[in-house]
C-alpha positions in Angstrom: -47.6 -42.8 16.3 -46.9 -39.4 16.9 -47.8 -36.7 19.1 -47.0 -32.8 18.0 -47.8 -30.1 20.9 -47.7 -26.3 20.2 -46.9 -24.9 24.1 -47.7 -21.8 25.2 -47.2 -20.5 29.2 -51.1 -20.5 29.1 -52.7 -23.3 26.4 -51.5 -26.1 24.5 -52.5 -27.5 21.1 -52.1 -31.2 20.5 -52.6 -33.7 17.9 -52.3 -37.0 17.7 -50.7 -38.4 14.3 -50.4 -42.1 12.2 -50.8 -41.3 9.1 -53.4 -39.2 9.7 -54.9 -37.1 12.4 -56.4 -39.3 15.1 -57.0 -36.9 17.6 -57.0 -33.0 18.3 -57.4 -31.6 22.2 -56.5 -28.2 24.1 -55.0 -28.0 27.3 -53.3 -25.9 30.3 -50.0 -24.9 28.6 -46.5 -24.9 30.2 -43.2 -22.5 29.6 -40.3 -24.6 31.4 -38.3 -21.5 32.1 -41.2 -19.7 33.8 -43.4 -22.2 35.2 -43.0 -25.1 38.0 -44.1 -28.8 36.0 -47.1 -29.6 38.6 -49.8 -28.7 36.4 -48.2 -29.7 33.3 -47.6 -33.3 34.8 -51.1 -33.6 35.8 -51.7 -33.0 31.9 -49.0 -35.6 30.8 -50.7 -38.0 33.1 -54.1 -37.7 31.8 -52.6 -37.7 28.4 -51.0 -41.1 29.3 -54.9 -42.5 30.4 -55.9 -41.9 26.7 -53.3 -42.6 24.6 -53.7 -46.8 23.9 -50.9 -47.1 21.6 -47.3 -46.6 22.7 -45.8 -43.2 20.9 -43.1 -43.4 18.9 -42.0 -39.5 19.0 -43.2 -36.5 20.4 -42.8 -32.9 18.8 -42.7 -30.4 21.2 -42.9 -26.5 20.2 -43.1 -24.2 22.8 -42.4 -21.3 24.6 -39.2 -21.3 27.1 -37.8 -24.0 25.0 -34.3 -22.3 24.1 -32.6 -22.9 27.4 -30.5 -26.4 27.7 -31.9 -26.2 31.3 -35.5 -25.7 30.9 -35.8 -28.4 27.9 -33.9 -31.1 30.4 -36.7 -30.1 32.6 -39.4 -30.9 30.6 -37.5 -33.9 29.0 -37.6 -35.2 32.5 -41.5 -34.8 32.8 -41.6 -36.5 29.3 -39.9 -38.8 30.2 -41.6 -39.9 33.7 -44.6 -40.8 31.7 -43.7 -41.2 28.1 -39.9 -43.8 28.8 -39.7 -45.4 25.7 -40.8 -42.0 22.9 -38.1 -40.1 21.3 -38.3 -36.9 22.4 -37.9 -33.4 20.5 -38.3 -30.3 22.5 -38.0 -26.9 20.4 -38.6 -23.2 20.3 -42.5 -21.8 19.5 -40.3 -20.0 17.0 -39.0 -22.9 14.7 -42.4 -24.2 15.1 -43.6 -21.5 13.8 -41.1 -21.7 10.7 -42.3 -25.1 10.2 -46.0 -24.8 10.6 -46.1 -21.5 7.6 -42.8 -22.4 5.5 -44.1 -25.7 4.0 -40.7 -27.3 3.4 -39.5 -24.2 1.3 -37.3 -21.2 2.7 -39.3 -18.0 4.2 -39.1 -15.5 6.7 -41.1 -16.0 9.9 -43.1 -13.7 12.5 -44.7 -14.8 15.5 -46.6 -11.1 16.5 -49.1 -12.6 19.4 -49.0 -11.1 23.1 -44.8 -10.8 22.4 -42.9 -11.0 18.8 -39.9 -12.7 17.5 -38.8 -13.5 14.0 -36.4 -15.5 12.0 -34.8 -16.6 8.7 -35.7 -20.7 7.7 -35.2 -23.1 5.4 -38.5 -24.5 6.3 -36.9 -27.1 8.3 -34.2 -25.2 10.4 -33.7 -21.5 11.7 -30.6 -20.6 9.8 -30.7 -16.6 11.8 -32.5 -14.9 14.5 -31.7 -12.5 17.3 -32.3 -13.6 20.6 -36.3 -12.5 22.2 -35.6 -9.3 24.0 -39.1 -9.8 26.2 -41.6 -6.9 27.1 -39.5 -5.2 28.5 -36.5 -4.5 25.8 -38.5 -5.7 22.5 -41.5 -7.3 21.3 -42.1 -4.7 18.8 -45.5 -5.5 16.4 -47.3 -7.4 20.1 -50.1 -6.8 21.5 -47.9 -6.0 24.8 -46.0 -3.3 22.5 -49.5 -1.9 21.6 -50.6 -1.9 25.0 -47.5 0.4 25.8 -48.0 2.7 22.8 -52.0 3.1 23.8 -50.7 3.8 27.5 -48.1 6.3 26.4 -50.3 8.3 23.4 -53.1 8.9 25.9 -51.1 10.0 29.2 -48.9 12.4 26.4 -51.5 14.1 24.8 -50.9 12.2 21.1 -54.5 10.4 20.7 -57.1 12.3 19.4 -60.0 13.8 21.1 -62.6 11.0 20.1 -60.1 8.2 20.5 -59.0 9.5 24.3 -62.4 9.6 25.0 -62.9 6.4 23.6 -60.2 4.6 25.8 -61.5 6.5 28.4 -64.7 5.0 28.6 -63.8 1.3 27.5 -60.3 1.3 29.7 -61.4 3.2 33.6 -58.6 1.7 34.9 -56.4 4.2 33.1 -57.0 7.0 35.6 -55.0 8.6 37.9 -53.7 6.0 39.6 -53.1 3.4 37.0 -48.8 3.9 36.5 -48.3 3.7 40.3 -50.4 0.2 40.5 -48.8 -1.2 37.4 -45.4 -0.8 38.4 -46.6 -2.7 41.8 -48.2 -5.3 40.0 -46.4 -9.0 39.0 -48.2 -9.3 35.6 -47.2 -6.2 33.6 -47.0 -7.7 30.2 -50.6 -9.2 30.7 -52.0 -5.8 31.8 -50.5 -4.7 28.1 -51.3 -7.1 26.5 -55.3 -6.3 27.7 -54.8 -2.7 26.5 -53.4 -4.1 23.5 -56.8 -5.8 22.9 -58.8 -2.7 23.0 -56.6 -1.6 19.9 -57.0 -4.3 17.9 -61.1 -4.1 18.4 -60.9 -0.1 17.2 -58.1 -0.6 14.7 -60.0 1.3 12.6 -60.4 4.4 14.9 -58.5 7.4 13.7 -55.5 7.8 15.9 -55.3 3.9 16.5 -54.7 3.2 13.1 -51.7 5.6 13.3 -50.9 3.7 16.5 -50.7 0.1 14.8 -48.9 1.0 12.1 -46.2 2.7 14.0 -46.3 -0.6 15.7 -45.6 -2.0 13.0 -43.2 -0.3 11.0 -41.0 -0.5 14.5 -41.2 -4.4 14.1 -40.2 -4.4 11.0 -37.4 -2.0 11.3 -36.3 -3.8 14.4 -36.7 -7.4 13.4 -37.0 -7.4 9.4 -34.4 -5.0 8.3 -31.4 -7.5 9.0 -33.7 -9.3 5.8 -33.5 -6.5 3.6 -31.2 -8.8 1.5 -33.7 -11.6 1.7 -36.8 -9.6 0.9 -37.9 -11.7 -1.7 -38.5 -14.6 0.6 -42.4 -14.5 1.9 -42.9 -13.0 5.4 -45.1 -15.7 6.7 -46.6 -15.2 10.5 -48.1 -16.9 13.2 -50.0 -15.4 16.2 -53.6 -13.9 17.5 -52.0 -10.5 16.3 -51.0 -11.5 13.2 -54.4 -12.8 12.3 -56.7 -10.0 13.7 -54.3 -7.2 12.1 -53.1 -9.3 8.9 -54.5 -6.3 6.5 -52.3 -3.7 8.1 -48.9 -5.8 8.7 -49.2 -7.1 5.4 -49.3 -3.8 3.9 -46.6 -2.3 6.2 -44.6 -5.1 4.8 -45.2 -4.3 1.2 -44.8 -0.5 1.6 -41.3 -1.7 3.1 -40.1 -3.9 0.3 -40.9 -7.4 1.5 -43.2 -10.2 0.5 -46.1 -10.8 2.4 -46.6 -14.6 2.7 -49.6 -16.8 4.8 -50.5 -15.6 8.4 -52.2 -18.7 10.9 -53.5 -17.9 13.7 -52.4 -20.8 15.5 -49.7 -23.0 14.2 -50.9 -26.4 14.8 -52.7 -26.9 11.3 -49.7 -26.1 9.8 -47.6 -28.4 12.1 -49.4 -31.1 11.2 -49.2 -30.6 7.4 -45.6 -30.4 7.7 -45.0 -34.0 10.0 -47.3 -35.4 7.2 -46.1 -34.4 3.7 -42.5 -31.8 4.5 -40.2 -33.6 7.7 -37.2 -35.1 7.4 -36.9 -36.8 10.6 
């Protein structure tokens, strides 16, 4: 039996595999890097309580998983409930590979509240840069749309009907809004809200500009090291992804690349590929 787990800092996916899917459930998430394991053990316990069968292996994708010293902590929590199950902890990125690339070679996005992207056989990253965060990267997020919102209306570049727009759906953009988010602890989830506003009026003039600028940054940033690759699908995961797939895919064409499949969340795909594409 086999569980697979698609980890966020917030939720978690699950699914329970032999053969088949036996179960599916959603729970409080866990990034090992950013987060203390007292919630996430409370989770592993429960998880424990229902699982009758002992598990063979458990597939872990998630967030904060590239460090050697945050997968050793949550081996450790693995392993405190879970002994005798062989253990593979992993980046949300090659998760992502896996859960689009269906065993065949591809490039991969993840555009949700941050971005990354890679190069994959389908079974391995073979490139990627490293994830710059909020603060240096995530080009295409909805943290880097938050930003671009922010800056267009303080600067004058939104037009009249969309300032007055954000001004009525987003108060908290008044005067004192810069001084109270450089004070606050959660900057890239106060982005990532804005960012939200732009996806539900993507189609308002000026915010259209806005996204594809967004875009086009991404893909200059994160795609162009593909150029020679371009004929590999673009395949991408993430709430972004999904809600803007129209205008990414064709920011992608108008740039000379492939657009592939776009989930929304990768644990369908995940599942496909432990069933019919792993090699391990």
């Amino acid at each position: 039996m086999v569980l697979i787990v698609d980890s966020g800092a917030t939720k978690a996916d699950w699914a329970l595999l032999d053969g088949q899917i036996l179960d599916r459930f959603t729970t409080k998430g866990f990034n090992p890097t950013t987060q203390d394991g007292e919630a996430f053990s409370d989770v592993l316990e429960h998880l424990k309580v229902k699982t009758t069968k002992n598990l063979d292996s458990i597939y872990h994708y998630g967030a904060g998983c590239s460090n050697a010293r945050a997968r050793a902590k949550l081996s450790d929590l693995y392993h405190n409930f879970f002994p005798d199950s062989k253990l593979h902890l992993t980046s949300d990125l090659l998760g992502a590979a896996r859960a689009v690339c269906k065993g065949t070679s591809g490039i991969v996005c993840i555009l949700g509240t941050g971005s990354h992207a890679a190069r994959s056989d389908g079974h391995v990253l073979q490139h990627h840069f490293p994830s710059l965060g909020y603060v240096l990267g995530d080009e295409g997020s909805g943290v880097h749309l938050g930003r671009l919102l922010v800056q267009k209306y303080y600067l004058g570049g939104l037009p009249e009907s969309a300032a007055q727009k954000v001004l009525q759906v987003l108060p908290q953009l008044d005067a004192d809004f810069i001084y109270t988010f450089y004070q606050c602890q959660d900057q890239a989830a106060r982005l990532a809200a804005i960012g939200a506003f732009v996806i539900s009026h993507k189609d308002e003039p000026g915010i259209s500009d806005l996204i594809d600028e967004s875009f086009s940054c991404f893909i200059a940033r994160r795609l162009s090291v593909y150029q020679n690759h371009c004929k590999l699908p673009v395949h991408c995961v993430g709430s972004v992804a999904a809600l803007l797939w129209d205008k990414f895919s064709q920011q992608l064409s108008m740039q000379g690349f492939t657009p592939g499949i776009c989930l929304q969340k990768p644990l369908d795909g995940l599942v496909e590929y432990h069933i019919h594409y792993a090699r391990d």
